[in-house]
Predicted model as a PDB file, atoms N, CA, C, CB and O in Angstrom, pLDDT in the B-factor column:
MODEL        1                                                                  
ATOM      1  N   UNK A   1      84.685 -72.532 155.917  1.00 43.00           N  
ATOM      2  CA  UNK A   1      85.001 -71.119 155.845  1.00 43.00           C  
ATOM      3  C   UNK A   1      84.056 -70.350 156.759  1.00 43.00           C  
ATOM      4  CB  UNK A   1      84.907 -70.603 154.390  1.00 43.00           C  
ATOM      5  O   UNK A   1      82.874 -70.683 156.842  1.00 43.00           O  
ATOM      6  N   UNK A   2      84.578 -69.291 157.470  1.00 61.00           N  
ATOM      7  CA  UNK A   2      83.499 -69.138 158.579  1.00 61.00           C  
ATOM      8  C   UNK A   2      83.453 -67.227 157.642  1.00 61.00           C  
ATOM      9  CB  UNK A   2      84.229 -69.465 160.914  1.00 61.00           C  
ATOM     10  O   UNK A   2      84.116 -66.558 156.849  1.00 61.00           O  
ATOM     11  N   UNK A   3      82.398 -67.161 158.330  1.00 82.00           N  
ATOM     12  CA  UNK A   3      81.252 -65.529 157.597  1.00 82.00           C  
ATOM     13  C   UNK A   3      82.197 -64.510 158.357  1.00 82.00           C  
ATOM     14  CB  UNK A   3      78.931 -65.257 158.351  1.00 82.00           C  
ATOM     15  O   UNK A   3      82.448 -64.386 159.556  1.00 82.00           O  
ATOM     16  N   UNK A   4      82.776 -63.601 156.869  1.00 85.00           N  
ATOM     17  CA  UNK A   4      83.815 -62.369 157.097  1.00 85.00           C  
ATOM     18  C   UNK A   4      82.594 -61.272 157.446  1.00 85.00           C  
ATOM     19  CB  UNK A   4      84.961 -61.890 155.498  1.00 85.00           C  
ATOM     20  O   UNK A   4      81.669 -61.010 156.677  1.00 85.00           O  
ATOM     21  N   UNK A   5      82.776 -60.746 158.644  1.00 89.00           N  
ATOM     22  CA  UNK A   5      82.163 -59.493 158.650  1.00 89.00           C  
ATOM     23  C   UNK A   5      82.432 -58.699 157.576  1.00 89.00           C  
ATOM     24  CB  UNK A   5      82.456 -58.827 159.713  1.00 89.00           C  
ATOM     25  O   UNK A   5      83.478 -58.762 156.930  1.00 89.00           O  
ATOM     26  N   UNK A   6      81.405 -57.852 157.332  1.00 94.00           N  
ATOM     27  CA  UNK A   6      81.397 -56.736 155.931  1.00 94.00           C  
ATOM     28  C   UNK A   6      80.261 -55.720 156.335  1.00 94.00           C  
ATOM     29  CB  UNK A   6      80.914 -57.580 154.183  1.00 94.00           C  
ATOM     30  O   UNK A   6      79.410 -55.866 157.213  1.00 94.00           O  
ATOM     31  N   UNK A   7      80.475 -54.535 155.388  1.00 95.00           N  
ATOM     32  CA  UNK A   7      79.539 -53.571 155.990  1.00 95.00           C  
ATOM     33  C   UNK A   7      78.745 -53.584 154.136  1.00 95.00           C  
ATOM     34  CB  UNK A   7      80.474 -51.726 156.881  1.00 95.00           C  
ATOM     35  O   UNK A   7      78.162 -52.628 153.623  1.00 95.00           O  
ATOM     36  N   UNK A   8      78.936 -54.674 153.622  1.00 95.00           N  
ATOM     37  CA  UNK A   8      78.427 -54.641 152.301  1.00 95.00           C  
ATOM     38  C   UNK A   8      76.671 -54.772 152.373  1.00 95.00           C  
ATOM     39  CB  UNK A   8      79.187 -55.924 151.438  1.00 95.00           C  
ATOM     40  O   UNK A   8      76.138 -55.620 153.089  1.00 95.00           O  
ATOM     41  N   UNK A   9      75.788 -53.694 151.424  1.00 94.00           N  
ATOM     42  CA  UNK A   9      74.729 -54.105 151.884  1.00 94.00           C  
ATOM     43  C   UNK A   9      74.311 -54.114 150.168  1.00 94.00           C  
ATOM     44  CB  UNK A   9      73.939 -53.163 153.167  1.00 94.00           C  
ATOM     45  O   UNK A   9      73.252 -53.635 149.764  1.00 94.00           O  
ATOM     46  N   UNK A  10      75.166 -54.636 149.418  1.00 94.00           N  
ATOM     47  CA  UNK A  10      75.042 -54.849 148.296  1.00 94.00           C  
ATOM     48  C   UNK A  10      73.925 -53.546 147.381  1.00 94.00           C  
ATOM     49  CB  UNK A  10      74.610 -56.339 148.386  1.00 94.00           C  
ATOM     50  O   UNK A  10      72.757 -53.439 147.006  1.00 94.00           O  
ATOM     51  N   UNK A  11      74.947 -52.919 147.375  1.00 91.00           N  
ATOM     52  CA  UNK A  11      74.209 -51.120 146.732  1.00 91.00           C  
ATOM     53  C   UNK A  11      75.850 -50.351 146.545  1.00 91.00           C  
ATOM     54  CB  UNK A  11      72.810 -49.819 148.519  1.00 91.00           C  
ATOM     55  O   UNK A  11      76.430 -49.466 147.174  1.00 91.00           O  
ATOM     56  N   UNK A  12      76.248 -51.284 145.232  1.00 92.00           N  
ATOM     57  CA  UNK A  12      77.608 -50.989 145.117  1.00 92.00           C  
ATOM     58  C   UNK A  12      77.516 -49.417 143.859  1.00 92.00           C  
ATOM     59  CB  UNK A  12      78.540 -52.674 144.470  1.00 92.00           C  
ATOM     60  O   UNK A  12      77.370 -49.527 142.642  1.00 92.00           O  
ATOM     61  N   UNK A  13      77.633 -48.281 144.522  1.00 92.00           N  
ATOM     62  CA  UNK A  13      77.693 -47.238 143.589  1.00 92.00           C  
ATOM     63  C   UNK A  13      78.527 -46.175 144.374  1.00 92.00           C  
ATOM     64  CB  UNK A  13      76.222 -46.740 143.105  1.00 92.00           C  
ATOM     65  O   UNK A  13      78.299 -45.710 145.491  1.00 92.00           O  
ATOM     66  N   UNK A  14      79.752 -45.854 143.340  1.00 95.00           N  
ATOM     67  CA  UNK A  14      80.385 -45.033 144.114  1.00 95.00           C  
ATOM     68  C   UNK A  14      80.817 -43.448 143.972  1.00 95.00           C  
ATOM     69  CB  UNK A  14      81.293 -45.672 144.251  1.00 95.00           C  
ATOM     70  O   UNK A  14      81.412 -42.752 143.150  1.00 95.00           O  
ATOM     71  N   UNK A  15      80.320 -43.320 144.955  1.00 92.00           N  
ATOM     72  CA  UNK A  15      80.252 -41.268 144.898  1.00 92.00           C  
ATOM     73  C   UNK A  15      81.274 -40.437 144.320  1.00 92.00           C  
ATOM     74  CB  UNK A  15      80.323 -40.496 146.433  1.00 92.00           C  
ATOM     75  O   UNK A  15      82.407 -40.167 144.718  1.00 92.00           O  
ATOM     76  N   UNK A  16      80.685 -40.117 143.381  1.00 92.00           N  
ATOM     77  CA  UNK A  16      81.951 -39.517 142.036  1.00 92.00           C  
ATOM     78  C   UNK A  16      83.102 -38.209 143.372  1.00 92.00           C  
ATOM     79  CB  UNK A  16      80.554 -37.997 139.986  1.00 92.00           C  
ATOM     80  O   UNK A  16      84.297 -38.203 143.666  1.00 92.00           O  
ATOM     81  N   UNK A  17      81.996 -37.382 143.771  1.00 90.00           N  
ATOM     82  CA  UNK A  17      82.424 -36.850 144.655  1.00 90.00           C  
ATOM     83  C   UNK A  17      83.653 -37.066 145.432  1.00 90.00           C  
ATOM     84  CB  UNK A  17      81.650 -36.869 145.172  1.00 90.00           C  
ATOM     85  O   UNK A  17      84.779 -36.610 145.232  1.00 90.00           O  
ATOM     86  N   UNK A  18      83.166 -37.953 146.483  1.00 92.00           N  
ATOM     87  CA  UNK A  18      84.285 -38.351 147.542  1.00 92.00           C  
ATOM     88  C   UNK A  18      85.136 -39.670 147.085  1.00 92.00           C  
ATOM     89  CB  UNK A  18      83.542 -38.688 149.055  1.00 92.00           C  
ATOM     90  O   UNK A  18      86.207 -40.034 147.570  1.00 92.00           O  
ATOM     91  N   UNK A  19      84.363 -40.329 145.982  1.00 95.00           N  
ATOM     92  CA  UNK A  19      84.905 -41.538 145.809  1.00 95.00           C  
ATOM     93  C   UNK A  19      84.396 -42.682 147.328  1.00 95.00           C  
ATOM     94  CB  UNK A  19      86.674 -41.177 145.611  1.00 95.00           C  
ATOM     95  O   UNK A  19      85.491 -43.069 147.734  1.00 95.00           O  
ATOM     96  N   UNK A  20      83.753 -43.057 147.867  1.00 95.00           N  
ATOM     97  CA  UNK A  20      83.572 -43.540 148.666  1.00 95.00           C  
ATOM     98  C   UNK A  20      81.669 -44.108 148.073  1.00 95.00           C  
ATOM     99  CB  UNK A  20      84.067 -42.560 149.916  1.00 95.00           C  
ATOM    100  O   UNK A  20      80.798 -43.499 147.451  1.00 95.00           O  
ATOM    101  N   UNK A  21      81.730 -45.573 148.689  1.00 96.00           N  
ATOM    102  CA  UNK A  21      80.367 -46.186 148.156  1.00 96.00           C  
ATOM    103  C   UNK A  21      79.432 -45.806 148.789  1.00 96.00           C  
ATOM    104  CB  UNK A  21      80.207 -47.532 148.147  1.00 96.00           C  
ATOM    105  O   UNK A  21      79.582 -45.284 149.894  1.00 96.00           O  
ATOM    106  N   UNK A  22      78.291 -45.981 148.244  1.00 93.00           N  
ATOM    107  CA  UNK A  22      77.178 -44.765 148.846  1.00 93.00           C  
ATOM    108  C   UNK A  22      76.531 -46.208 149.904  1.00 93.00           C  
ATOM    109  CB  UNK A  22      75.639 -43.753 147.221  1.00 93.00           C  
ATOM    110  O   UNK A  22      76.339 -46.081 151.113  1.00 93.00           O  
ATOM    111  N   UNK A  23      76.397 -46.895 149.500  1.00 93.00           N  
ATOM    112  CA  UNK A  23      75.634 -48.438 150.025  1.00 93.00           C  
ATOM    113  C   UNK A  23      76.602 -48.440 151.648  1.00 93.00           C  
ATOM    114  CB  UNK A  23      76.137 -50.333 148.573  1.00 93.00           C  
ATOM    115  O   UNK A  23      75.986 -48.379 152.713  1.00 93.00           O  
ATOM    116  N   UNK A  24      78.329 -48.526 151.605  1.00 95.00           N  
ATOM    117  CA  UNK A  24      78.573 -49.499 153.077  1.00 95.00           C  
ATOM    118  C   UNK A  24      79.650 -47.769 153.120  1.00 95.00           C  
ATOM    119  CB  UNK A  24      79.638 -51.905 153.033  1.00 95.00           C  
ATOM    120  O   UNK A  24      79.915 -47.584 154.308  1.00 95.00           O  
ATOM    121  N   UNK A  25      80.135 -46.843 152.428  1.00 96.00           N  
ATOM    122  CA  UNK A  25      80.928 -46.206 152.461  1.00 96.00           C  
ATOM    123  C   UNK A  25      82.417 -46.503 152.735  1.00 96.00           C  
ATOM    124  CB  UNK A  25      80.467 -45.584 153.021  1.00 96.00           C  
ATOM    125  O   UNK A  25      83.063 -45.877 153.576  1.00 96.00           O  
ATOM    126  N   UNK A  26      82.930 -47.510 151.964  1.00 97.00           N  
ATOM    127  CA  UNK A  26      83.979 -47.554 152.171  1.00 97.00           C  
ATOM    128  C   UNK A  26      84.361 -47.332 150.365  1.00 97.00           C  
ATOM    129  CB  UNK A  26      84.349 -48.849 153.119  1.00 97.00           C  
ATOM    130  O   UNK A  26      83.745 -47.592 149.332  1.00 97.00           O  
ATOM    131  N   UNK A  27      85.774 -46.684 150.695  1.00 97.00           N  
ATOM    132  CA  UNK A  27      86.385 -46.067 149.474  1.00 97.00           C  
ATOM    133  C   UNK A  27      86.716 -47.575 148.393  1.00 97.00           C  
ATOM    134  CB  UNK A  27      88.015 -45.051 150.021  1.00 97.00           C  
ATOM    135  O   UNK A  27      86.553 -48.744 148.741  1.00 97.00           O  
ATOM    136  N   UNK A  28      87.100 -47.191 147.342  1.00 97.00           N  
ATOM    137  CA  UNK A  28      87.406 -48.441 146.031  1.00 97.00           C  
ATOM    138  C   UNK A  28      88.762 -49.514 147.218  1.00 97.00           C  
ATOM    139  CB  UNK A  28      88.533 -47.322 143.848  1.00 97.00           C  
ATOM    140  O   UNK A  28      88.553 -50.650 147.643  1.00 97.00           O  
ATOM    141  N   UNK A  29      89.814 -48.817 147.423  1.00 97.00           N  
ATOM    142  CA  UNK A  29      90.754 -49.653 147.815  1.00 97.00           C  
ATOM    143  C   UNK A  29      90.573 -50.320 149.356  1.00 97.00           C  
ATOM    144  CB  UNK A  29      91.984 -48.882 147.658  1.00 97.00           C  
ATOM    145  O   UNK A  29      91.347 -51.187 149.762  1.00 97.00           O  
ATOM    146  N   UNK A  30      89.580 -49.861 150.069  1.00 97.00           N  
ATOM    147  CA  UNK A  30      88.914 -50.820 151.382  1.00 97.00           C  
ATOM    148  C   UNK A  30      88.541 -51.844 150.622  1.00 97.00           C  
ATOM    149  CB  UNK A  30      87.529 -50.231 152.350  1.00 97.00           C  
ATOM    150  O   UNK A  30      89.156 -52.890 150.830  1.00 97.00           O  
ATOM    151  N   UNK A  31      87.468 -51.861 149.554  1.00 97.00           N  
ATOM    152  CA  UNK A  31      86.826 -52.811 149.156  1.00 97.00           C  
ATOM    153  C   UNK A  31      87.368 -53.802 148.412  1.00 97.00           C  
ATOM    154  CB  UNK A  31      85.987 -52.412 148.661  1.00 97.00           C  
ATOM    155  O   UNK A  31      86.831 -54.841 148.030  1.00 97.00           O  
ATOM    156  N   UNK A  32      88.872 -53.265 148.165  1.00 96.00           N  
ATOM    157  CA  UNK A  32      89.569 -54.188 146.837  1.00 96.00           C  
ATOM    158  C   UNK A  32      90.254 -55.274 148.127  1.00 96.00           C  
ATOM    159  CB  UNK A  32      91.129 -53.073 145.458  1.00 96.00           C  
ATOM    160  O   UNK A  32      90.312 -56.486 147.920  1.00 96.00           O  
ATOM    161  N   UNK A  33      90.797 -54.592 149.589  1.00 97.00           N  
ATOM    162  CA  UNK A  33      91.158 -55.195 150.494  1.00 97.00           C  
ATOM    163  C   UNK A  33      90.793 -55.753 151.573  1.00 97.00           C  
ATOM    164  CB  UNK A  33      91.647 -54.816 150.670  1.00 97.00           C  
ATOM    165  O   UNK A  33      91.536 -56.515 152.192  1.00 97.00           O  
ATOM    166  N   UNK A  34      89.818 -55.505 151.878  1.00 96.00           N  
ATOM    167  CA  UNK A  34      88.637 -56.226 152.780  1.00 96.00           C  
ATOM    168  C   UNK A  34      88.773 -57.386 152.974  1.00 96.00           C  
ATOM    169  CB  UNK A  34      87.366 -56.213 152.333  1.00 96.00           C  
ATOM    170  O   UNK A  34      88.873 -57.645 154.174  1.00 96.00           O  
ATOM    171  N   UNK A  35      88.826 -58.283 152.277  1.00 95.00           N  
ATOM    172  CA  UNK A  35      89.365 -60.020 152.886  1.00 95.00           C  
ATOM    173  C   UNK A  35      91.035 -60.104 153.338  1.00 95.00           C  
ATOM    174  CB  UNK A  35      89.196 -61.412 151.324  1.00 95.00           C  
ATOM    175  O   UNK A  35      91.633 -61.118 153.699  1.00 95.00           O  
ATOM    176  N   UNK A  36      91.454 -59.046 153.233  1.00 96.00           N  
ATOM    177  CA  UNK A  36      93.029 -59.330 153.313  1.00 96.00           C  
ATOM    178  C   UNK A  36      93.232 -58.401 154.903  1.00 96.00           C  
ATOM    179  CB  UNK A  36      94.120 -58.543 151.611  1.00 96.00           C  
ATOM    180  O   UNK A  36      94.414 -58.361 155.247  1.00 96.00           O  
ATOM    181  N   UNK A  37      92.646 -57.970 155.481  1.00 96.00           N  
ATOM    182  CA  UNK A  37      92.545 -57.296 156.884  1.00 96.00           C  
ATOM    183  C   UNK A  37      92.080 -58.140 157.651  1.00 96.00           C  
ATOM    184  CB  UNK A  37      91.747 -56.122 157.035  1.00 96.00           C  
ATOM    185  O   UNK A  37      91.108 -58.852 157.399  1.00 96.00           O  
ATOM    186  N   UNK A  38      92.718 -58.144 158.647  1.00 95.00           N  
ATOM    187  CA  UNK A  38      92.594 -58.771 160.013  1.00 95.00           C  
ATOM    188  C   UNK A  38      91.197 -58.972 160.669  1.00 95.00           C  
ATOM    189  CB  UNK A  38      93.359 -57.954 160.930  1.00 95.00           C  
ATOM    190  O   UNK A  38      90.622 -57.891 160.800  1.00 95.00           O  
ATOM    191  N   UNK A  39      90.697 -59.719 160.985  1.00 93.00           N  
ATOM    192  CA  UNK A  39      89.583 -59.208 161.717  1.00 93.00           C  
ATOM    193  C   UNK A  39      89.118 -57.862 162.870  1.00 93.00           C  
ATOM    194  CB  UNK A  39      89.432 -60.195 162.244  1.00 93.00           C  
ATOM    195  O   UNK A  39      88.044 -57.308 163.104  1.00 93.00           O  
ATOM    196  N   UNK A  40      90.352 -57.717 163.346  1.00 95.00           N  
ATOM    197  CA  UNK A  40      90.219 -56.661 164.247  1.00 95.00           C  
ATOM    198  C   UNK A  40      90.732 -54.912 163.190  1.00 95.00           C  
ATOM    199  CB  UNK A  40      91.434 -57.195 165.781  1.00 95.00           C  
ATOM    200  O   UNK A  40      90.309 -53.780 163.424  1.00 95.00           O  
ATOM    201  N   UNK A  41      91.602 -55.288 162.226  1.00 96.00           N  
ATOM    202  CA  UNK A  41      91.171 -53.804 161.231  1.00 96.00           C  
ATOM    203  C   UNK A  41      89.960 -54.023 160.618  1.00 96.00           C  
ATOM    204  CB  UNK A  41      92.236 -53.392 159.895  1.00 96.00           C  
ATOM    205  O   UNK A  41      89.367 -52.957 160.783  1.00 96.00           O  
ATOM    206  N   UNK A  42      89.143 -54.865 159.928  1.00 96.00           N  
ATOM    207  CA  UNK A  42      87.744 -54.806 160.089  1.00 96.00           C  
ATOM    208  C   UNK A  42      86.931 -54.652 160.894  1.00 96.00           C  
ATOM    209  CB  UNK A  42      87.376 -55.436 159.844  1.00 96.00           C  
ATOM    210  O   UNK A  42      85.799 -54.356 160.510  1.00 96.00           O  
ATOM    211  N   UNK A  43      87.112 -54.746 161.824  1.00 95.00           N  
ATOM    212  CA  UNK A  43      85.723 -54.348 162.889  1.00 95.00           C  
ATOM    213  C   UNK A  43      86.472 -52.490 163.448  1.00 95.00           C  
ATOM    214  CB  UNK A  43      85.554 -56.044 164.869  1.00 95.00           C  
ATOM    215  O   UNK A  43      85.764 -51.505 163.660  1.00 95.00           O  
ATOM    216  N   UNK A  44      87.183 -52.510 163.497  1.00 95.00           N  
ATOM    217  CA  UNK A  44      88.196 -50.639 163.145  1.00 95.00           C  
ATOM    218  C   UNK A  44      87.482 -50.179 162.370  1.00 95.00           C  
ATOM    219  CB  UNK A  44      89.907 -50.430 162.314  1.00 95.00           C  
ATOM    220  O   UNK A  44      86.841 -49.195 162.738  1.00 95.00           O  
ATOM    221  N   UNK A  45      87.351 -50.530 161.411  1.00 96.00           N  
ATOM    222  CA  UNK A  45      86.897 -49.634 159.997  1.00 96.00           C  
ATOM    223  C   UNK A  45      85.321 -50.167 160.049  1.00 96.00           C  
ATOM    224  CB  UNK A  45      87.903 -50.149 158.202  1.00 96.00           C  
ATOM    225  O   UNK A  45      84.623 -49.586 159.219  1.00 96.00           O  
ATOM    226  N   UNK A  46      84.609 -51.164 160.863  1.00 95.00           N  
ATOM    227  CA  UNK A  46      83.074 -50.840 160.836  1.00 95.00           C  
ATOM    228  C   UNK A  46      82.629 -49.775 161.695  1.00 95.00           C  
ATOM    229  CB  UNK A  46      82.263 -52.006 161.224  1.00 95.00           C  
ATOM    230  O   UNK A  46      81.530 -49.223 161.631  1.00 95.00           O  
ATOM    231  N   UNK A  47      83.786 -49.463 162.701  1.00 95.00           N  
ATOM    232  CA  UNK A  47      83.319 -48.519 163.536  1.00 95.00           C  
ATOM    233  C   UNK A  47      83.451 -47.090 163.058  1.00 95.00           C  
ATOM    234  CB  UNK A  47      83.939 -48.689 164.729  1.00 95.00           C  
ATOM    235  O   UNK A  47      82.597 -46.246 163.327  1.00 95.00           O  
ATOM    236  N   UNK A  48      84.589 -46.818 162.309  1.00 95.00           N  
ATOM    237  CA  UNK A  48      84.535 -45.806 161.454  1.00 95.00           C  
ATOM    238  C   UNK A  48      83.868 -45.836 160.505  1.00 95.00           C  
ATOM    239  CB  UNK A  48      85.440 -45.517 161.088  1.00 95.00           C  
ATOM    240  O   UNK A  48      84.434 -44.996 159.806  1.00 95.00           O  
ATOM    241  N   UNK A  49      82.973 -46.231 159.885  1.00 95.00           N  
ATOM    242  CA  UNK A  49      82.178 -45.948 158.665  1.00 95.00           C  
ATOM    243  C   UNK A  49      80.996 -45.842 159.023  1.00 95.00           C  
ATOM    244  CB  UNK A  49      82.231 -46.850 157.634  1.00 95.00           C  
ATOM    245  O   UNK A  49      80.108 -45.804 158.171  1.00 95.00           O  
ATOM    246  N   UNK A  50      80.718 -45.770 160.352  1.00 91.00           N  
ATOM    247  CA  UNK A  50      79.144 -45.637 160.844  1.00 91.00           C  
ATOM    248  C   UNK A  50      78.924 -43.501 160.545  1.00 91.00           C  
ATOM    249  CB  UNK A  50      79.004 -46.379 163.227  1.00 91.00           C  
ATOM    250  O   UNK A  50      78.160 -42.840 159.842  1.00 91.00           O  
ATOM    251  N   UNK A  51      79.890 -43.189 161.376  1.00 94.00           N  
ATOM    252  CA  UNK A  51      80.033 -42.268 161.211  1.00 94.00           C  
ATOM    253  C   UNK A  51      80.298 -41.400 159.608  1.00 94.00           C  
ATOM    254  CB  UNK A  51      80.746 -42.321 162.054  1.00 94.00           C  
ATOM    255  O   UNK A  51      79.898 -40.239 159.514  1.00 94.00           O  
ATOM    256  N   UNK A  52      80.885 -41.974 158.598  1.00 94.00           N  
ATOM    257  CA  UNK A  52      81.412 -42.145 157.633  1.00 94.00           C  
ATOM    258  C   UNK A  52      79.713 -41.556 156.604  1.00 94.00           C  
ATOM    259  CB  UNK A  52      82.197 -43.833 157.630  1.00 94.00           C  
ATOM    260  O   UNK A  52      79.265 -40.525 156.102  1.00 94.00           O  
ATOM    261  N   UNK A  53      79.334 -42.930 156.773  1.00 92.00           N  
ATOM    262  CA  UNK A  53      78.531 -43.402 155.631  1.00 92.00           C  
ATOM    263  C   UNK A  53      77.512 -41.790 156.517  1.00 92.00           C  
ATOM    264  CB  UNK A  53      77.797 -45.634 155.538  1.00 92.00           C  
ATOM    265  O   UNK A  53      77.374 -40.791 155.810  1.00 92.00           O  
ATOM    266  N   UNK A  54      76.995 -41.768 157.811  1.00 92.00           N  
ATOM    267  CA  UNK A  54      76.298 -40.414 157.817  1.00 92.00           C  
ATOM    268  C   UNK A  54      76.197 -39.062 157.419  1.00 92.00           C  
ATOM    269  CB  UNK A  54      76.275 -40.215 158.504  1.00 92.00           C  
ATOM    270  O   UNK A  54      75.261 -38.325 157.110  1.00 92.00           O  
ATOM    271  N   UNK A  55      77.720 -38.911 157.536  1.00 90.00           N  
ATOM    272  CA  UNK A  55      78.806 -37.567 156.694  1.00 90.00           C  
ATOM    273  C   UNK A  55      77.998 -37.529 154.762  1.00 90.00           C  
ATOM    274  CB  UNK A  55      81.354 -38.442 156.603  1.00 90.00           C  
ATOM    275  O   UNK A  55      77.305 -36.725 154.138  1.00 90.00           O  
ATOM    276  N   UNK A  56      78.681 -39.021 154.442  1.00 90.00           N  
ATOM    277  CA  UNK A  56      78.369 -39.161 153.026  1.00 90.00           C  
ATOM    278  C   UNK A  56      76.700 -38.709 152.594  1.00 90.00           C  
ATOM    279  CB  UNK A  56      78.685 -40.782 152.674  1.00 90.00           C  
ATOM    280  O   UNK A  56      76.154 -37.826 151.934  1.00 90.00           O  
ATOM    281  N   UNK A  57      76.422 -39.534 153.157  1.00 85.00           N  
ATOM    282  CA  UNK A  57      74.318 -39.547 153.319  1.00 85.00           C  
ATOM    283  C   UNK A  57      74.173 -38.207 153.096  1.00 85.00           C  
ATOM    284  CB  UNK A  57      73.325 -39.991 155.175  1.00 85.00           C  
ATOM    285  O   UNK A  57      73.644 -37.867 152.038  1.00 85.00           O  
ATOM    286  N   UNK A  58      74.654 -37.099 154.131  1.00 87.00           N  
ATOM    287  CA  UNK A  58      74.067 -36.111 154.287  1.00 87.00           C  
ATOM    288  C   UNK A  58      74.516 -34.962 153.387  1.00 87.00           C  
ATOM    289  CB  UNK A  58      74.113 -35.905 155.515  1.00 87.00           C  
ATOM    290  O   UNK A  58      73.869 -33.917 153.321  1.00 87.00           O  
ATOM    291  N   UNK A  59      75.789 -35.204 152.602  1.00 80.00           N  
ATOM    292  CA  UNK A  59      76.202 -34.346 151.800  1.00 80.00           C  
ATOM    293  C   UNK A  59      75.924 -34.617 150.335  1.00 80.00           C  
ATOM    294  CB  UNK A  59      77.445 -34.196 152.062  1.00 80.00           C  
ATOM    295  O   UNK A  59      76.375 -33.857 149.477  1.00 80.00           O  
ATOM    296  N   UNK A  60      75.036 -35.908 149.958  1.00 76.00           N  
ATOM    297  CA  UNK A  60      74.487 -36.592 148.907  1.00 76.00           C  
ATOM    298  C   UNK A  60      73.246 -35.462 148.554  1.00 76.00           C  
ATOM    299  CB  UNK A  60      74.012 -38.239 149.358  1.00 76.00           C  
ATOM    300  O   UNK A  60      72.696 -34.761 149.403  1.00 76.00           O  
ATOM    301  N   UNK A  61      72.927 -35.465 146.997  1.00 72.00           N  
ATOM    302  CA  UNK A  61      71.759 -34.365 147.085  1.00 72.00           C  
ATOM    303  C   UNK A  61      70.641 -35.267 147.234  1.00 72.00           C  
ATOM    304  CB  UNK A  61      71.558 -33.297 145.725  1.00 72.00           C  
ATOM    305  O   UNK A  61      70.976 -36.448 147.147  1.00 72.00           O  
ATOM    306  N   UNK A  62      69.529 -35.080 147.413  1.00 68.00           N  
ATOM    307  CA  UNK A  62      68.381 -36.078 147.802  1.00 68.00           C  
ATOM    308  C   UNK A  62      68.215 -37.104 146.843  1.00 68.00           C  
ATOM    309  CB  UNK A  62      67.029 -35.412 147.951  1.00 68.00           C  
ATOM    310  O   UNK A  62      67.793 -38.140 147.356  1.00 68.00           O  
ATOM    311  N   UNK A  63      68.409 -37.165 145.607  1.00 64.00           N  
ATOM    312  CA  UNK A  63      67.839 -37.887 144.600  1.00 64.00           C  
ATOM    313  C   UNK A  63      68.649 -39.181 144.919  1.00 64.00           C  
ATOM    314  CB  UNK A  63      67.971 -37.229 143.084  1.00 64.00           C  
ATOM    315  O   UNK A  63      68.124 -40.294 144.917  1.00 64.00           O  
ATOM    316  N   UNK A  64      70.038 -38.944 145.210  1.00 60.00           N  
ATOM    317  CA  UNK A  64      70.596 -39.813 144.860  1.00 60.00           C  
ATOM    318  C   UNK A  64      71.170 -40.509 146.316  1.00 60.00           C  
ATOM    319  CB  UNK A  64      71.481 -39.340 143.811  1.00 60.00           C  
ATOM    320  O   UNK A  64      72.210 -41.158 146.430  1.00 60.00           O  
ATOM    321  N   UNK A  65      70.356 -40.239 147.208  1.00 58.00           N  
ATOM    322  CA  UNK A  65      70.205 -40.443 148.975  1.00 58.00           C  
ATOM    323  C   UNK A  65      69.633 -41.980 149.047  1.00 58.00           C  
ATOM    324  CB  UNK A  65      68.855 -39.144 149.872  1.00 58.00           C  
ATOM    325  O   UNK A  65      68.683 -42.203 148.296  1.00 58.00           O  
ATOM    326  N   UNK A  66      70.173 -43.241 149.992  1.00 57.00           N  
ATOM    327  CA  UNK A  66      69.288 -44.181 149.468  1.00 57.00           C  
ATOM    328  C   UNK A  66      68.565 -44.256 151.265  1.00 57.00           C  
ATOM    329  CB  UNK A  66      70.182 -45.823 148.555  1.00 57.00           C  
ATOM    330  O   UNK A  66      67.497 -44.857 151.373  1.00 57.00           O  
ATOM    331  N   UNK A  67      68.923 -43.907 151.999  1.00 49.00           N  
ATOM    332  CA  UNK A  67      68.881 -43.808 153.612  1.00 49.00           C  
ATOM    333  C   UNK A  67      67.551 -42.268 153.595  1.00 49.00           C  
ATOM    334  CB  UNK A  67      71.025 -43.334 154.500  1.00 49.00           C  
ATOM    335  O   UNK A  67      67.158 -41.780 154.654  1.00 49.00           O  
TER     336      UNK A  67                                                      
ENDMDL                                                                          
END                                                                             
């Protein structure tokens, strides 16, 4: 079995807010589907969540900021 890219950095808690995980920022149903995407819609959606997870970060109130 060869190593699925993931943006998992195992800090699974998810932002009541947006609904999106505070750890890799991807929403509940990315994460339920993540092995079932292509390699190339995974590496799509690592490139969008860079941006993603910064949005999230910054609209988090500090306490609960892990970046």
């Amino acid at each position: 079995m060869s190593n699925m890219l993931t943006p998992c950095i195992k800090v699974c808690v998810i932002d009541p807010r947006s609904g999106l995980c505070i750890g890799c920022a991807r929403s509940l149903a990315e994460i339920g589907r993540w092995a079932s995407f292509t390699d190339s819609e995974r590496k799509a959606l690592m490139f969008e969540l860079k941006d993603r997870k910064k949005r999230l970060l910054a609209d988090l109130p500090p306490e609960e900021a892990l970046d």
